[in-house]
VMD Tcl script that builds the backbone (N, CA, C; Angstrom):
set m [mol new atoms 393]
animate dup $m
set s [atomselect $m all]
$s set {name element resname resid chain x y z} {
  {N N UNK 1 A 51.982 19.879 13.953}
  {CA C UNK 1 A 50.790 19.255 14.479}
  {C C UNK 1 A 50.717 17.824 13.951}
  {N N UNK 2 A 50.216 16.744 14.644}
  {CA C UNK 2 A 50.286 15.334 14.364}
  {C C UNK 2 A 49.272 15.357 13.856}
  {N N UNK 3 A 49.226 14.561 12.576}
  {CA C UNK 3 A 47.797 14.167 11.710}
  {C C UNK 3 A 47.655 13.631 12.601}
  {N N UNK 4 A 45.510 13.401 12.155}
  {CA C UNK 4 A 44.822 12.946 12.711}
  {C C UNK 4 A 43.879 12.277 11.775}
  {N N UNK 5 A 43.558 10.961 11.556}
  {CA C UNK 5 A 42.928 10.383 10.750}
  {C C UNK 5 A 41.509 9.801 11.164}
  {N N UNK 6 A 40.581 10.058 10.721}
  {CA C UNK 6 A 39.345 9.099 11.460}
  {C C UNK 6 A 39.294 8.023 10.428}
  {N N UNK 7 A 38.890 6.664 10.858}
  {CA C UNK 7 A 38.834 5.841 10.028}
  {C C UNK 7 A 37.561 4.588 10.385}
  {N N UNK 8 A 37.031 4.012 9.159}
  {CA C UNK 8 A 35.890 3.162 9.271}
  {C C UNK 8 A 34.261 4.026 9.798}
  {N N UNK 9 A 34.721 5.402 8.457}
  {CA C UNK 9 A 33.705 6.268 8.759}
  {C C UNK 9 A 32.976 6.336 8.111}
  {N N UNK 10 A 31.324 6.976 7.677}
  {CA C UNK 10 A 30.496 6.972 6.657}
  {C C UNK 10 A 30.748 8.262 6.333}
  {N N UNK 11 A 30.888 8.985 5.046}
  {CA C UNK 11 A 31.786 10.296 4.663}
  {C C UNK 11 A 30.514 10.844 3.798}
  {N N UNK 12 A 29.867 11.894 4.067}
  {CA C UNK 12 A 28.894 12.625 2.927}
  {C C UNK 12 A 29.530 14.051 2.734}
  {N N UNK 13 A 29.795 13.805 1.487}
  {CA C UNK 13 A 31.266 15.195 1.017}
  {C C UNK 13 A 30.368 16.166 0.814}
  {N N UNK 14 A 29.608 16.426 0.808}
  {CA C UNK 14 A 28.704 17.451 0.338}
  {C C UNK 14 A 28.183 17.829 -1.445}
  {N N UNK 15 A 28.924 16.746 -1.501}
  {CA C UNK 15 A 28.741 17.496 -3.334}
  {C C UNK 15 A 27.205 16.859 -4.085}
  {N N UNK 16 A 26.788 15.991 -2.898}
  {CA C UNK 16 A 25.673 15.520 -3.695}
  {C C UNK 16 A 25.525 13.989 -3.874}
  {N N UNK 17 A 26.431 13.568 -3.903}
  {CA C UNK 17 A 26.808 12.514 -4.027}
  {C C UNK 17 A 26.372 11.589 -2.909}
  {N N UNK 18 A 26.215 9.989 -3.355}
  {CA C UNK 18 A 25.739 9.200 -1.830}
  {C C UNK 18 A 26.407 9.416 -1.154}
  {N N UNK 19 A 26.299 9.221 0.559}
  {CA C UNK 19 A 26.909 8.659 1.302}
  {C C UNK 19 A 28.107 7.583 1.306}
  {N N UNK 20 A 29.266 7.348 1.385}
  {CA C UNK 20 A 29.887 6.254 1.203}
  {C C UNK 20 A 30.502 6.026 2.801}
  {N N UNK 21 A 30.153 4.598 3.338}
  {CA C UNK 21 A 30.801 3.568 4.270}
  {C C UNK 21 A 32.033 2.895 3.885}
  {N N UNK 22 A 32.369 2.908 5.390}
  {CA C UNK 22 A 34.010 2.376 5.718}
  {C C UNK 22 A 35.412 3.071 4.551}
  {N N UNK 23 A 34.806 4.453 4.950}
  {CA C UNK 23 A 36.089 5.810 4.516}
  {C C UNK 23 A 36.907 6.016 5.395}
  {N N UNK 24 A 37.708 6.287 5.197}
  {CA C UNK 24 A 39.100 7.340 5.931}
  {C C UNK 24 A 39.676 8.427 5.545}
  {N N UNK 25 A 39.570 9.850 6.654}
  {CA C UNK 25 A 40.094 10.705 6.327}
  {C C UNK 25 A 40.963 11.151 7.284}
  {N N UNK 26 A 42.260 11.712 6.694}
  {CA C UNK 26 A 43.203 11.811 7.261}
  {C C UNK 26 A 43.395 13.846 6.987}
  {N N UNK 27 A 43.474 14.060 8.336}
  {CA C UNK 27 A 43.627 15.850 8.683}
  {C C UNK 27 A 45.059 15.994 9.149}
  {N N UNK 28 A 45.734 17.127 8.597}
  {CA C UNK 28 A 46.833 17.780 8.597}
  {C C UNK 28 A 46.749 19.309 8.659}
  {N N UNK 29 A 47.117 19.528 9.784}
  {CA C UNK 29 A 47.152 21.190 9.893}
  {C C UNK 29 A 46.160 21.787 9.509}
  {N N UNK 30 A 44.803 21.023 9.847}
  {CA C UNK 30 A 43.144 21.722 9.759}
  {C C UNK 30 A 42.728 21.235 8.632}
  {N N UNK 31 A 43.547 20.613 7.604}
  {CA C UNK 31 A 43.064 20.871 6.649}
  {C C UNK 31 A 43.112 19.708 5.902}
  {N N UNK 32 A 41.934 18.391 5.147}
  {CA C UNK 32 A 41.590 17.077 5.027}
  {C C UNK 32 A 42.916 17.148 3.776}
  {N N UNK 33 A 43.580 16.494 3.839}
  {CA C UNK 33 A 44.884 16.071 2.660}
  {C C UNK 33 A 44.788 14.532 2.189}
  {N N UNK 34 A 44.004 14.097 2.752}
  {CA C UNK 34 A 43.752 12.480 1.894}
  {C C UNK 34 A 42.369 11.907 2.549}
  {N N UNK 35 A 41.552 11.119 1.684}
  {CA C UNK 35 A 40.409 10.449 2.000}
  {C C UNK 35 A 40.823 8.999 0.864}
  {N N UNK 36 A 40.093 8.276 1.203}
  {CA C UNK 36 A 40.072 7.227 0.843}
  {C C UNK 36 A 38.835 5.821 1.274}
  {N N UNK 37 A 39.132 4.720 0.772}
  {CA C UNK 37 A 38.734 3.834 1.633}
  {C C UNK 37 A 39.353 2.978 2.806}
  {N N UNK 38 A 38.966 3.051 3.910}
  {CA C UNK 38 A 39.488 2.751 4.967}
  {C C UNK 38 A 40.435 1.694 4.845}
  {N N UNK 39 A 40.250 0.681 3.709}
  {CA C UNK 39 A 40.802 -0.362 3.416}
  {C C UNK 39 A 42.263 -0.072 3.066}
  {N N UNK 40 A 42.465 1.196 2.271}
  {CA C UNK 40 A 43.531 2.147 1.781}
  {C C UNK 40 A 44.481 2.516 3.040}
  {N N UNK 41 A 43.987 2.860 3.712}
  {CA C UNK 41 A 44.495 3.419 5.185}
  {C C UNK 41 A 46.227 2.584 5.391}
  {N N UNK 42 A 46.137 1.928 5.153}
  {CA C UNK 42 A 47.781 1.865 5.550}
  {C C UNK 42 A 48.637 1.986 4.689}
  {N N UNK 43 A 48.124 1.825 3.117}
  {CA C UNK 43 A 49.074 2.640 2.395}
  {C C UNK 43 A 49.177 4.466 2.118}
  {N N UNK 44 A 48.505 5.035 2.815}
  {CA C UNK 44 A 48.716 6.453 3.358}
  {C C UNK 44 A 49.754 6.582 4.388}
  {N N UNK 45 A 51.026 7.295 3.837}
  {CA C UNK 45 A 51.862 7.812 5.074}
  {C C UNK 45 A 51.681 8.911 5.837}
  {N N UNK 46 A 51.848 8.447 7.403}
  {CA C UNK 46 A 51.928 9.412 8.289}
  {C C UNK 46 A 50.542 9.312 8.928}
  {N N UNK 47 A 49.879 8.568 9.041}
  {CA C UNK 47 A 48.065 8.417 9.346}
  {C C UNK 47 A 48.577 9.132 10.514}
  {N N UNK 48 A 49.357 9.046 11.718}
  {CA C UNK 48 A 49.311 9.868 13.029}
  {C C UNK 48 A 48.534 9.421 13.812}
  {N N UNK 49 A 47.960 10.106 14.514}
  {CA C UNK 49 A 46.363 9.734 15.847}
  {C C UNK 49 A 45.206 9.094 14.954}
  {N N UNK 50 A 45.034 7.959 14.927}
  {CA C UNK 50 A 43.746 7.350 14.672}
  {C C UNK 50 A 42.551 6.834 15.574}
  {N N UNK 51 A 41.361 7.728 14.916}
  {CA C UNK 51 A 40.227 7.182 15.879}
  {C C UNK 51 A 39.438 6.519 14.742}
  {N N UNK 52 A 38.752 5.483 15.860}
  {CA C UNK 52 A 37.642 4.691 14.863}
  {C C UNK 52 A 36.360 5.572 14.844}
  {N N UNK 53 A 36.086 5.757 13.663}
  {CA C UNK 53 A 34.542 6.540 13.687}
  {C C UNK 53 A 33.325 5.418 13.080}
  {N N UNK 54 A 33.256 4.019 13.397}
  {CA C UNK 54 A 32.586 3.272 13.242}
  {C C UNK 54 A 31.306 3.835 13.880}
  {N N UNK 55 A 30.247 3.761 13.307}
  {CA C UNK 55 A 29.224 4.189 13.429}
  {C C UNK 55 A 28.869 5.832 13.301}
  {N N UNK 56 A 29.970 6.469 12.506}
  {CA C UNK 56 A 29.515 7.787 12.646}
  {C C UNK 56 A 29.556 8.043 11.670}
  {N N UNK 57 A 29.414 9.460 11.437}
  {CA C UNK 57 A 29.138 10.401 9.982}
  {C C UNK 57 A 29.732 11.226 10.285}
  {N N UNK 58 A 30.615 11.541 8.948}
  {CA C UNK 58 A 31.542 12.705 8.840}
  {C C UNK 58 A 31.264 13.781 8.298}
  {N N UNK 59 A 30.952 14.830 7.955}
  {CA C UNK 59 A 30.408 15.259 6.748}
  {C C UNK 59 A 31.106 17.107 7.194}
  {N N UNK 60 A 31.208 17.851 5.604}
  {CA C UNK 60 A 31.405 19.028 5.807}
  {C C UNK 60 A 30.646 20.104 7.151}
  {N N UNK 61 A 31.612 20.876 6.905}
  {CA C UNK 61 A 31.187 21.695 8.150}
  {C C UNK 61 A 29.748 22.345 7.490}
  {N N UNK 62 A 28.499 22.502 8.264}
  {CA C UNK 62 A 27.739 23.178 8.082}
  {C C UNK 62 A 27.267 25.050 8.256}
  {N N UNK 63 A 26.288 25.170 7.096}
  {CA C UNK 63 A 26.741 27.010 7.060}
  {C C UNK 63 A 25.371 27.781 8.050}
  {N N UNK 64 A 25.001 28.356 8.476}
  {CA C UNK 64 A 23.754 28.879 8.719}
  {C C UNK 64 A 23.666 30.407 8.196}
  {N N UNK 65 A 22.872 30.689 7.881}
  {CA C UNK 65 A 22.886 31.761 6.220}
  {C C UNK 65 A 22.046 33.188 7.730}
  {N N UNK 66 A 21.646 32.398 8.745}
  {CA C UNK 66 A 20.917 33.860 9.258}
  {C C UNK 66 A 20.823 33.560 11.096}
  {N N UNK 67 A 21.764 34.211 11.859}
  {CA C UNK 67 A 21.886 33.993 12.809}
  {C C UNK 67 A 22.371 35.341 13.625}
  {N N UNK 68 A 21.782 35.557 14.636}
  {CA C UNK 68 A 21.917 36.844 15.732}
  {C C UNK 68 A 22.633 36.191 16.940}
  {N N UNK 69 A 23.573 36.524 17.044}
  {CA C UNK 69 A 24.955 35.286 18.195}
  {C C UNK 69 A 24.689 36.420 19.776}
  {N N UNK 70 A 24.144 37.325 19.569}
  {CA C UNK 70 A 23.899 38.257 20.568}
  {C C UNK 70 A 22.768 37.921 21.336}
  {N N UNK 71 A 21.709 37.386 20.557}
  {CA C UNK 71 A 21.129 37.385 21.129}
  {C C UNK 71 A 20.320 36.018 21.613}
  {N N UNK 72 A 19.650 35.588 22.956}
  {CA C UNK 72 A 19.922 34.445 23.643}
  {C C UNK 72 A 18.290 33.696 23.672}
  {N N UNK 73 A 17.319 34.170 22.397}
  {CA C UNK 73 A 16.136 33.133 21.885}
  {C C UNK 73 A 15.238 33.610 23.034}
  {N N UNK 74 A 15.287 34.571 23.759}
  {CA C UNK 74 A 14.134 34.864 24.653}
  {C C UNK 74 A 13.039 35.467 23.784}
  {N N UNK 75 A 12.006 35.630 24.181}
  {CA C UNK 75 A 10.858 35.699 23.353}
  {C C UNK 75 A 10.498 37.085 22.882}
  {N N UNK 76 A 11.759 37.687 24.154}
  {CA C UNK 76 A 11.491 39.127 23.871}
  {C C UNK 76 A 12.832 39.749 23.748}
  {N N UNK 77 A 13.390 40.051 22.689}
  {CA C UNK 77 A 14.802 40.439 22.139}
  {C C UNK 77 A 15.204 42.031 23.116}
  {N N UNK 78 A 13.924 42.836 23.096}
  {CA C UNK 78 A 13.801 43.619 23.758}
  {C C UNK 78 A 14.612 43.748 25.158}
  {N N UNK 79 A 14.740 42.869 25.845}
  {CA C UNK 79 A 14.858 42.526 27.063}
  {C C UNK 79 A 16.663 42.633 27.290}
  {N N UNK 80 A 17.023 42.435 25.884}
  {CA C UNK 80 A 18.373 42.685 26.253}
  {C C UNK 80 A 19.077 43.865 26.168}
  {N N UNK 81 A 18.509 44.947 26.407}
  {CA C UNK 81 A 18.639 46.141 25.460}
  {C C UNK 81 A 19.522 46.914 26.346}
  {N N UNK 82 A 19.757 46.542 27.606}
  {CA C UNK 82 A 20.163 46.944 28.706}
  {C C UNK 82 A 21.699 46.707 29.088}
  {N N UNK 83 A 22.030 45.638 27.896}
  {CA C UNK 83 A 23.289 45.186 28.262}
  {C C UNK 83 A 24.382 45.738 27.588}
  {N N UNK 84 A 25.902 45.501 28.703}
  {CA C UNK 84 A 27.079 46.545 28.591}
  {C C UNK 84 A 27.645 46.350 27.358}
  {N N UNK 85 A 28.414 46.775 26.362}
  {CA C UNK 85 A 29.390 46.223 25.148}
  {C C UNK 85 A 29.433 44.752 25.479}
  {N N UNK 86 A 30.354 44.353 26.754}
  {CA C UNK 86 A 31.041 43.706 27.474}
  {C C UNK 86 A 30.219 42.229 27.559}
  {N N UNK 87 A 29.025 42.416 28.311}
  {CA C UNK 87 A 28.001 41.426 27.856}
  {C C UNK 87 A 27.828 40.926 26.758}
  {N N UNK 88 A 27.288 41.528 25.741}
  {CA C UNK 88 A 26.857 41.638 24.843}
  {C C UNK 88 A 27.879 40.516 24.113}
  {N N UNK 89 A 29.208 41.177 24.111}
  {CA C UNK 89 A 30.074 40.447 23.189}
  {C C UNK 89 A 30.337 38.907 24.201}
  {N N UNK 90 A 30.280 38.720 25.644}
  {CA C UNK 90 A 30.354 37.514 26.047}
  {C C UNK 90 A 29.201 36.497 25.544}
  {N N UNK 91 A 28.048 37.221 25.474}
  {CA C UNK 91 A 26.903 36.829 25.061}
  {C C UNK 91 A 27.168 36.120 23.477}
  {N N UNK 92 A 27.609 36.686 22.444}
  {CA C UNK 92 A 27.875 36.610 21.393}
  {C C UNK 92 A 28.750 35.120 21.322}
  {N N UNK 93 A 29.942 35.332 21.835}
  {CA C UNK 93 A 31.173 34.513 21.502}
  {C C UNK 93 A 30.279 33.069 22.644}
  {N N UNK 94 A 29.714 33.035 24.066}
  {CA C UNK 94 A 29.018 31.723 24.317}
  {C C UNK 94 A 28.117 31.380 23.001}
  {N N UNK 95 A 27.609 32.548 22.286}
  {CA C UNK 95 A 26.593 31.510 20.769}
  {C C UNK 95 A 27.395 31.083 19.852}
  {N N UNK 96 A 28.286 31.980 19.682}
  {CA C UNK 96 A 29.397 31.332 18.921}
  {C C UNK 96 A 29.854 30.022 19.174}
  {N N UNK 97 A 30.316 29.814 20.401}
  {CA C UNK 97 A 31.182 28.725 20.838}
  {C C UNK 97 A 29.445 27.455 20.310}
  {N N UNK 98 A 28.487 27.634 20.967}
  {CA C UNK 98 A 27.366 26.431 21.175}
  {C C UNK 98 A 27.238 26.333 19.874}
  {N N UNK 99 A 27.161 27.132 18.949}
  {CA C UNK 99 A 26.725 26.867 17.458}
  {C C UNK 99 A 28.190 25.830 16.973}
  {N N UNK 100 A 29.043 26.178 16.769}
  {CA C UNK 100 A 30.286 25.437 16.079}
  {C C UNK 100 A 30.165 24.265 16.688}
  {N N UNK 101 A 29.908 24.187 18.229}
  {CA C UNK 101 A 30.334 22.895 18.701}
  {C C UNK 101 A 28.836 21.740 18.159}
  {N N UNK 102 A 27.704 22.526 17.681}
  {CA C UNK 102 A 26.779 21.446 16.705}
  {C C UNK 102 A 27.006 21.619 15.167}
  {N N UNK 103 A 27.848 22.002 14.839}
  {CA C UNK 103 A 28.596 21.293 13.453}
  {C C UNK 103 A 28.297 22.143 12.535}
  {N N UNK 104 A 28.111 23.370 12.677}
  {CA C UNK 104 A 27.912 24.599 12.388}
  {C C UNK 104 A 29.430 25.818 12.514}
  {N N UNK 105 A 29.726 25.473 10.936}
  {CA C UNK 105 A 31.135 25.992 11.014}
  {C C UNK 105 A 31.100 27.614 10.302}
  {N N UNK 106 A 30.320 28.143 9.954}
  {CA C UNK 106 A 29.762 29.068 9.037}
  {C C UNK 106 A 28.940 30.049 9.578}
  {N N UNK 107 A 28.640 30.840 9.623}
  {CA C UNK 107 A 27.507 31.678 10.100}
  {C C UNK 107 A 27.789 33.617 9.496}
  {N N UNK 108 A 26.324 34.133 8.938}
  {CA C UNK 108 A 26.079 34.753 8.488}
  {C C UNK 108 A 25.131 36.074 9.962}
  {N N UNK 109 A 26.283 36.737 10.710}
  {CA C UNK 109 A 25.238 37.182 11.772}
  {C C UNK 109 A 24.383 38.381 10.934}
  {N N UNK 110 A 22.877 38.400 11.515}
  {CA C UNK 110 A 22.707 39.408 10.873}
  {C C UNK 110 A 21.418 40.522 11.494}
  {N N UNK 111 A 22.567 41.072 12.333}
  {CA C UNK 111 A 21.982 42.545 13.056}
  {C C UNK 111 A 22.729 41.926 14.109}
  {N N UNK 112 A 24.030 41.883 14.693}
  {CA C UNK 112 A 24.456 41.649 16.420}
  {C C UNK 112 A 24.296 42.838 17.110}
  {N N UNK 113 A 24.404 43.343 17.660}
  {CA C UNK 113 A 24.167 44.799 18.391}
  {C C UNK 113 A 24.952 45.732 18.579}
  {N N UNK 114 A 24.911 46.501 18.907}
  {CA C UNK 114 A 25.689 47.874 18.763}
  {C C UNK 114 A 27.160 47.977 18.777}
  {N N UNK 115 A 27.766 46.723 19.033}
  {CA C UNK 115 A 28.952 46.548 19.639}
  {C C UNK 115 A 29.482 46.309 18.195}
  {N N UNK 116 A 28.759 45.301 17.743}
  {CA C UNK 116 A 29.885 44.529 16.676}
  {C C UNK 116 A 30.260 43.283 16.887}
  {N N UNK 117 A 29.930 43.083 18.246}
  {CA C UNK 117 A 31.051 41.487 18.464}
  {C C UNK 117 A 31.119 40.349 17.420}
  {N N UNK 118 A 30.207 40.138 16.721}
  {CA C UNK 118 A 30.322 39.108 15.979}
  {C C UNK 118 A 31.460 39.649 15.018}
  {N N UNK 119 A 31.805 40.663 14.149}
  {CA C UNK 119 A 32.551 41.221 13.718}
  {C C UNK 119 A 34.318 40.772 14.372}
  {N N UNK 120 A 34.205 41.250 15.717}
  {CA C UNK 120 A 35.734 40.998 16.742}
  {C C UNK 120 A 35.613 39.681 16.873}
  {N N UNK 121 A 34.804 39.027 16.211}
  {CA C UNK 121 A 34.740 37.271 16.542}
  {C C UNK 121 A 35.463 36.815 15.811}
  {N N UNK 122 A 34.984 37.412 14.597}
  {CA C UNK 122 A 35.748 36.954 12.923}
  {C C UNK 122 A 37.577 37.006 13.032}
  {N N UNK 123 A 37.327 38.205 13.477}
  {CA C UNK 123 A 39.178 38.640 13.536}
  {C C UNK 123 A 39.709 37.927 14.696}
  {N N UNK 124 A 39.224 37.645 15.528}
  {CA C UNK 124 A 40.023 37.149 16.498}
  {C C UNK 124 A 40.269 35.668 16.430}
  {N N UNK 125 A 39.324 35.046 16.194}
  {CA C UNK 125 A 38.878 33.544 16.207}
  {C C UNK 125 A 40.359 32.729 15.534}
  {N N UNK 126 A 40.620 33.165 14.068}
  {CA C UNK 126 A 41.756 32.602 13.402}
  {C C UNK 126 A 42.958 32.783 14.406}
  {N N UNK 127 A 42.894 33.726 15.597}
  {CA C UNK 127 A 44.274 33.608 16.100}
  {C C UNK 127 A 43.948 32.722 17.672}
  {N N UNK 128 A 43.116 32.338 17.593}
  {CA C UNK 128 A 43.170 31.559 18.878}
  {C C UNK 128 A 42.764 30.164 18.217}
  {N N UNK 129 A 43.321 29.886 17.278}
  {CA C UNK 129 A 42.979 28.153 16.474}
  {C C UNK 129 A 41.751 27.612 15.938}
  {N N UNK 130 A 40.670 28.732 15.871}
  {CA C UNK 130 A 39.714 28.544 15.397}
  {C C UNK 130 A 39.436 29.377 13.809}
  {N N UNK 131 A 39.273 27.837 12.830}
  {CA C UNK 131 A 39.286 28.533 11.493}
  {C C UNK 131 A 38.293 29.150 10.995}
}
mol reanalyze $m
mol bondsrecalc $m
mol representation Tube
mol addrep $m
């Protein structure tokens, strides 16, 4: 896989620490193997695909500690009570997919429905490129 570096980014590592402007981080096989200051950036070998993330924020993936992926925020949970395994787990994996894609890399489901799907999410997910 070709690194991929974002660079001239604002980076909040999570540890607590400020914010720091005009960073670069450089990703290898999912997984961040060098940060720096952007200024640094060309003495890093192999930068690969570079995008400018001028004006953006980088920051760790976020966790959500209490989330039901089954079910779709209607007012009445009740209402879904009707639906096949089959649903259920399509239902699941579309919350899945909408949650990760807002920066929500983590999730704690808790009660999915009779099926399990969030469970077949876990196991499956790592083999279709999702960590």
């Amino acid at each position: 896989m070709t690194a991929l570096t974002i660079s001239n980014v604002r980076v909040i590592d999570g540890t607590g620490a400020p914010a720091q402007d005009k960073r670069a981080v450089q990703v290898n096989n999912g997984r961040i193997v060098w940060t720096g200051s952007a200024e640094d950036l060309s003495a890093s070998d192999g930068a690969g695909v570079v995008v400018d993330g001028n004006g953006m924020t980088l920051l760790p993936g976020l966790i959500d500690c209490h989330v039901h992926l089954t079910h779709n925020g209607r007012a009445n949970p009740a209402s879904d009570a009707g639906r096949t395994h089959a649903e259920e787990a399509l239902d699941a994996l579309k919350n899945a997919v909408t949650t990760l894609s807002k920066g929500v890399t983590t999730v704690r489901d808790c009660g999915g429905g009779i099926a399990r799907p969030a469970l077949a999410l876990s196991k499956v997910a790592p083999r279709i490129g999702v960590p």
